[in-house]
C-alpha positions as CSV (number, residue, x, y, z in Angstrom):
1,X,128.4,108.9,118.1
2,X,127.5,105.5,116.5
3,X,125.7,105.0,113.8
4,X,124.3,102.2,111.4
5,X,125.7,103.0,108.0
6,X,124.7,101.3,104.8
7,X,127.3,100.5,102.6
8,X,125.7,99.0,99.9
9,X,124.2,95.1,99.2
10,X,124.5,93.1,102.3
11,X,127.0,95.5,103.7
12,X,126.0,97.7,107.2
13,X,128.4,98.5,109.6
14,X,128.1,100.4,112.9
15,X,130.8,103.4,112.6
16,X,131.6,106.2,114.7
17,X,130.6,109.4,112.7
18,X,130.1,113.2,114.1
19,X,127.4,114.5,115.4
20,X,124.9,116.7,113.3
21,X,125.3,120.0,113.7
22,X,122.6,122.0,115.4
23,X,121.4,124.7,112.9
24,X,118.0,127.6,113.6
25,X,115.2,125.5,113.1
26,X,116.4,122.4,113.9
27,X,115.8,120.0,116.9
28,X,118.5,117.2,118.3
29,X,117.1,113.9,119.0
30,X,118.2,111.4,121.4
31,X,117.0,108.2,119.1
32,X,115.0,105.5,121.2
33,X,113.6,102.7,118.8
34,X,113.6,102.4,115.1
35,X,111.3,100.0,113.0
36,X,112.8,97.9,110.3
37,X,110.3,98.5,107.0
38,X,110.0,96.5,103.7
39,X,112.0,98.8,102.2
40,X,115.0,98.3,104.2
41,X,114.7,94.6,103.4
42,X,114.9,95.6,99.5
43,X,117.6,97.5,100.1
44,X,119.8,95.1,102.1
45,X,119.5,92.2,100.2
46,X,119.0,93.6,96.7
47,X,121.2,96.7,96.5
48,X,120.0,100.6,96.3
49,X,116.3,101.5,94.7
50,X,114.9,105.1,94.8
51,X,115.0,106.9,96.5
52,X,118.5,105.6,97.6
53,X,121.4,107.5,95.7
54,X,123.2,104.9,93.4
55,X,127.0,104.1,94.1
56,X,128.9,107.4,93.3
57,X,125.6,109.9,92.8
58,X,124.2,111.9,95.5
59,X,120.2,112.5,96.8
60,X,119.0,116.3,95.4
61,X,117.9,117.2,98.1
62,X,120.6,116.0,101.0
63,X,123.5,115.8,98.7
64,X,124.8,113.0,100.2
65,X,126.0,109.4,98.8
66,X,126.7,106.3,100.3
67,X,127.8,104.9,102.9
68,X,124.4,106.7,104.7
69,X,122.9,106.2,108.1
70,X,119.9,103.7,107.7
71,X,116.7,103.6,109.5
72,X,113.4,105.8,108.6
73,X,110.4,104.3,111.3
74,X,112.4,106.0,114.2
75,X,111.2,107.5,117.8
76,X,112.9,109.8,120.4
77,X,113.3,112.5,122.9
78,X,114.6,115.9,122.2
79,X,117.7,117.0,124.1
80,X,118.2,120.5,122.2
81,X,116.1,122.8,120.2
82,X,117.9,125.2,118.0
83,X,117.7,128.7,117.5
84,X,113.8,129.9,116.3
85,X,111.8,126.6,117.4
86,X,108.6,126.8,119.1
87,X,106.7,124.4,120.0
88,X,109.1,121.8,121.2
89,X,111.3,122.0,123.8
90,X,113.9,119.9,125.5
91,X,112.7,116.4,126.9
92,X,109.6,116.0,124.5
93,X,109.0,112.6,123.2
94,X,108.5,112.7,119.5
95,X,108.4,110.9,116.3
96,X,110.2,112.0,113.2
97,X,108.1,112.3,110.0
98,X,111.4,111.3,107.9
99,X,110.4,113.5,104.7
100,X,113.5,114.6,102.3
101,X,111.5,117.8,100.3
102,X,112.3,120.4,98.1
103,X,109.9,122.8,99.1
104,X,110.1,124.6,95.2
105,X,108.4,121.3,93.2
106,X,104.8,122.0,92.0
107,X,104.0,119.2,94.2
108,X,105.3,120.9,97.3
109,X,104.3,124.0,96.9
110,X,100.1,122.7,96.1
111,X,100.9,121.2,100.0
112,X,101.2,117.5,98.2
113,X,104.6,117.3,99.8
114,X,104.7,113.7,99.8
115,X,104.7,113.7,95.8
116,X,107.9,115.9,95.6
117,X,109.7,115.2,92.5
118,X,113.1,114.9,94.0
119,X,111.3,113.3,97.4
120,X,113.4,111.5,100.0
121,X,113.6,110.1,103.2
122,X,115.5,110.4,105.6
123,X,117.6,107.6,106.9
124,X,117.5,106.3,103.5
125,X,118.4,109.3,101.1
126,X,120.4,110.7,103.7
127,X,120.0,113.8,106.6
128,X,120.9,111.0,109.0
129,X,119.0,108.2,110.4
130,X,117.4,106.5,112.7
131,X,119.9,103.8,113.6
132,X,122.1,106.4,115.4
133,X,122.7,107.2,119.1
134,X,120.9,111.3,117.9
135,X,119.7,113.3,114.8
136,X,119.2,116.8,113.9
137,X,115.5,117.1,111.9
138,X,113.6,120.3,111.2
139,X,111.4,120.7,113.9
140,X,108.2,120.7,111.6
141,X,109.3,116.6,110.6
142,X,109.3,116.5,114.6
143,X,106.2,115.6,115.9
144,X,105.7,115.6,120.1
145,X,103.3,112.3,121.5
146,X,102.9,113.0,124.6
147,X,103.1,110.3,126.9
148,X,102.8,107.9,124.2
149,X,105.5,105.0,124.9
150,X,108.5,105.6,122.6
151,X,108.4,101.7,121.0
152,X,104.8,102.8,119.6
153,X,105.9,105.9,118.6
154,X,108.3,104.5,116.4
155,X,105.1,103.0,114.6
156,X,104.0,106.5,114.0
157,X,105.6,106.3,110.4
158,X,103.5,103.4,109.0
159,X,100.6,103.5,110.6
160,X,100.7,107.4,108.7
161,X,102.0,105.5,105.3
162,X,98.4,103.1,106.1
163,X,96.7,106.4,107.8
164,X,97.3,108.6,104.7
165,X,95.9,105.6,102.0
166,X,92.9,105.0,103.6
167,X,92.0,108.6,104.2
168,X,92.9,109.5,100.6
169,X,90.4,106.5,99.5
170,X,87.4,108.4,100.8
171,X,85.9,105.4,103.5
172,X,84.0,106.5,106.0
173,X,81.6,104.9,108.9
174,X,79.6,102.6,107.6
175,X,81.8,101.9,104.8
176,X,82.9,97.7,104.0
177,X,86.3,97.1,103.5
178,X,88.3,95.0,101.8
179,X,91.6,94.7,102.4
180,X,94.0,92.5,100.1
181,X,97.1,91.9,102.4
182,X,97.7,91.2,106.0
183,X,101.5,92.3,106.5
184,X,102.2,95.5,108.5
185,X,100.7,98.0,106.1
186,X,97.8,95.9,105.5
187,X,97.1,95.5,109.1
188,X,97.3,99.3,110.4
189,X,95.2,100.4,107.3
190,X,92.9,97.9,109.1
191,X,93.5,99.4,112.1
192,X,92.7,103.3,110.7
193,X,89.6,101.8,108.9
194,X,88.4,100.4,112.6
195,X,88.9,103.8,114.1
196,X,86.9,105.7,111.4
197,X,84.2,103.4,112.2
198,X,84.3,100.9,109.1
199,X,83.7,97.6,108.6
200,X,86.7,95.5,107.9
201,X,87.4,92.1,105.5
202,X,91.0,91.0,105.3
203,X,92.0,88.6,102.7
204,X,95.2,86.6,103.6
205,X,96.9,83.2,103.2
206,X,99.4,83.1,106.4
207,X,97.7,81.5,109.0
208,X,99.6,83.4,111.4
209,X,98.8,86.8,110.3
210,X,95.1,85.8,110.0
211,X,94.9,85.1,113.6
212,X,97.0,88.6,114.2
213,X,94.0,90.0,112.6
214,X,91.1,88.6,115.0
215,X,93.4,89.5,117.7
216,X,94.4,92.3,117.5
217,X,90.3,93.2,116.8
218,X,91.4,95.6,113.6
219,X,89.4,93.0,111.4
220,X,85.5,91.9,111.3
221,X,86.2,89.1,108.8
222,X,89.5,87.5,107.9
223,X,89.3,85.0,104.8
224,X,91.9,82.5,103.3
225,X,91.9,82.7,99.5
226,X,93.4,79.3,99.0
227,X,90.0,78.0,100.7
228,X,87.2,80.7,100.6
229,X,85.9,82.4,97.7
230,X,86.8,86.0,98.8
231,X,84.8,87.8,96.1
232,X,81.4,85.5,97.5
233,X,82.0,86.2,100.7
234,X,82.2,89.6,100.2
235,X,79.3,89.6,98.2
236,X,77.5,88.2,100.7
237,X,78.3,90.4,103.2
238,X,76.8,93.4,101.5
239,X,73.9,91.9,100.3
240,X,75.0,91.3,97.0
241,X,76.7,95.1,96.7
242,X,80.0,94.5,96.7
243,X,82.4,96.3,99.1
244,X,82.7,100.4,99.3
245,X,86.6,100.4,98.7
246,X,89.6,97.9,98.5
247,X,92.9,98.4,99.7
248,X,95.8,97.0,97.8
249,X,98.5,96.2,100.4
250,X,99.7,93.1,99.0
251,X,101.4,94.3,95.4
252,X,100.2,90.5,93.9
253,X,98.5,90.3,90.8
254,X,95.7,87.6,92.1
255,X,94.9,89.5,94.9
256,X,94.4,92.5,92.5
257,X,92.0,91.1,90.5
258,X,89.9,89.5,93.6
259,X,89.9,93.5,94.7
260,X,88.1,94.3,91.7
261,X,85.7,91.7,91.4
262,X,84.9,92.5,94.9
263,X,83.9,96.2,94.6
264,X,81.0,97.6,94.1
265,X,79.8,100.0,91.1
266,X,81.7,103.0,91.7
267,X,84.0,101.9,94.2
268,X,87.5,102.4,95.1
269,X,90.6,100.5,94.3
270,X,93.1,101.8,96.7
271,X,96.8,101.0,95.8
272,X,99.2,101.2,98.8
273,X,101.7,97.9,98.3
274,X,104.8,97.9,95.8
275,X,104.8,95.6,92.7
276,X,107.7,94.1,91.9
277,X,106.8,94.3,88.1
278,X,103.7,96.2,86.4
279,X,100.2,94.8,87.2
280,X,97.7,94.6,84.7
281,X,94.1,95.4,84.5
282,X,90.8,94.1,83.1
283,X,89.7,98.2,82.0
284,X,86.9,96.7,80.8
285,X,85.7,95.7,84.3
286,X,86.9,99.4,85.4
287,X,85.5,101.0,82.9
288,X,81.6,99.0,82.9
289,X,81.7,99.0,86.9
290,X,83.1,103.2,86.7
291,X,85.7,102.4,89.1
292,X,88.2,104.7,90.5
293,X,91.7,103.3,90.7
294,X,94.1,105.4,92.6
295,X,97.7,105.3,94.2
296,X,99.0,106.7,97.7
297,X,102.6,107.5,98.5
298,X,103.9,108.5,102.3
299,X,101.7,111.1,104.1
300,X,101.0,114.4,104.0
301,X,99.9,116.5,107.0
302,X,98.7,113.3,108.9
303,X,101.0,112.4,111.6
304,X,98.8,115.1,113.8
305,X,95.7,113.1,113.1
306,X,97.6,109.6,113.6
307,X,98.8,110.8,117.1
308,X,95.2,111.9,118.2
309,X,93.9,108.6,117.2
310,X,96.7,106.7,119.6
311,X,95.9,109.3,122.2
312,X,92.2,108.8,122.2
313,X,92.7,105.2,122.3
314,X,91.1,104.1,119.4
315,X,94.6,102.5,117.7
316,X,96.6,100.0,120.0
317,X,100.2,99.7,118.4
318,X,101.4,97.4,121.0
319,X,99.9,93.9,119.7
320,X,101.8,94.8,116.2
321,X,105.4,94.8,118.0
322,X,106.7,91.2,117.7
323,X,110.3,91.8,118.9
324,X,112.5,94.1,119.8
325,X,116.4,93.6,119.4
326,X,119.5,95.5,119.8
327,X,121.4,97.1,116.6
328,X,124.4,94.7,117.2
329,X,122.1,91.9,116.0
330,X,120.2,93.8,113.1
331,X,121.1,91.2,110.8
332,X,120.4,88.0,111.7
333,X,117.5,88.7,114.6
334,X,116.3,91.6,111.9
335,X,116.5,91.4,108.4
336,X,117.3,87.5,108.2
337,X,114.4,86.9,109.9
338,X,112.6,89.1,108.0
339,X,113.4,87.6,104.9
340,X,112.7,83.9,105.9
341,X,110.1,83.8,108.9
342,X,108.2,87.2,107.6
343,X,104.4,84.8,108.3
344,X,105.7,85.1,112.5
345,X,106.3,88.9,112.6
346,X,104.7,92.3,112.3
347,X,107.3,94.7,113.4
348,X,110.5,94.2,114.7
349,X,112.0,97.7,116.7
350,X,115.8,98.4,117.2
351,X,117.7,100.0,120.0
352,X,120.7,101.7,119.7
């Protein structure tokens, strides 16, 4: 079968490697679309990060090494079910939840899978990938959605990653939310908070992605920090309060701060981007306002939820797609553009 394999900085290349075998417990999936995440972009033009093996190691837990099969946002339809599964048969459109566990960790076994200490994913740490004509998975990482159309369901991944850290932060209807950050992550945690019933600011600079915001209707309130003063207009919007929680899903130090000026006494700083280096922190502002500042990794136990919501109708995926290319042009059409027009995009989908 083909497959996308990454070689190592700037280097992928579409081989012909065997097909997975089919083990009890396991499902084979005919891959459909696969979303191209931050991450890859890190990866491609900077070399391997963790969870990645390095050059001549091997992941814990797959015990492979490079060259691997790339791709972790990935939807399909199952074509065979091994030995044991229940559940989910042949010609059920899923998405993958593309966890690489342990299952022995202290983590694991409290159910906090998603904190495993030798955690992977899959089409990034090996166990194949999602830029591959199939894949064998576990058939609990395979999750069935219905008549859910496979492009969205390939969303499924994110929208958990943004699912997961606003559910872990505690908001609730009723709730104001301010959200530093309007790339993908920023806008589906927008998109959760709408569902739950909150009320949603978004503070970001592109003028593009602002406008993505209003209309796609995840946000209430969109504000440019370059000409509003974010932390007034919040205050202002609950009556001098400050907001319920923030969400960090920018990983920039101004942005940050604004965050914590913005909350209210006892609110929560949720952390959901990547820093490139360490932030810092005024602890005397967390410490006199008693804030709670706290970190989200992945998902745990929420694709189920996630699904429901898109079933229900109460998430729409589809204004979030901005393109859709084939694997031959991953490069150019998907990471290069990526890299230099990111302001223009949300999510850019690959088919085999």
């Amino acid at each position: 079968m083909r497959a996308l394999r990454y070689y190592g900085k700037e280097d992928v290349r579409i081989d012909e490697v065997p097909e997975q075998e089919l083990k009890p417990g396991t499902v084979r999936v005919k891959l459909a679309w696969n979303g191209i995440c931050g991450s890859d972009l890190h990866i491609y033009f900077g070399g391997p990060i963790p969870p990645m093996p390095e050059p001549g190691h091997v992941h814990p837990v797959s015990q492979e090494g490079l060259p691997l099969v790339f791709g972790h946002e990935f939807s399909g339809t199952v074509v065979e079910v091994g030995e044991g599964v229940k559940g989910i048969k042949p010609g059920d459109a899923v998405a993958v939840e593309p966890l690489l566990v342990d299952g022995t960790c202290a983590a694991c076994q409290a159910g906090h899978y998603n904190a495993c200490v030798n955690m992977g994913f899959i089409g990034i740490s090996g166990g194949g990938g999602g830029l591959a004509d199939s894949i064998v998975v576990e058939s609990r990482w395979a999750h069935p959605v219905g008549d859910l159309p496979l492009d969205q369901a390939a969303m499924i991944e994110p929208l958990s990653v943004a699912y997961h850290a606003v559910k872990y932060s505690g908001a609730k209807a009723g709730d104001v939310v301010l959200i530093g950050g309007a790339g993908p992550i920023g806008l589906l945690a927008a998109a959760s908070l709408k569902a739950l019933g909150a009320t949603v600011i978004i503070s970001e600079l592109s003028a593009k992605r602002k406008e993505k915001a209003l209309s796609s209707g995840v946000a209430d309130y969109v504000f440019d920090p370059s000409k509003d003063d974010v932390v007034a207009k919040a205050m202002e919007l609950t009556d001098g309060r400050g907001v319920d929680v923030a969400i960090d899903a920018a990983g920039v130090q101004v942005v940050l701060n604004t965050l914590c000026d913005a909350l209210k006494v006892r609110g929560v700083l949720q952390l959901v981007a990547l820093y490139g280096k360490d932030p810092t922190y005024d602890m005397g502002k967390v410490m006199f306002k008693e804030l709670r500042v706290q970190g989200s990794v992945g998902y745990a136990n929420d694709h189920e939820e996630v699904i429901k919501l898109l079933q229900d109708g109460k998430i729409d995926l589809e204004p979030f797609i901005t393109s859709r290319i084939g694997v031959e042009d991953i490069v150019e059409k998907g990471y290069v553009e990526l890299r230099d027009h990111a302001d223009e995009q949300v999510k850019i989908l690959v088919h085999m």
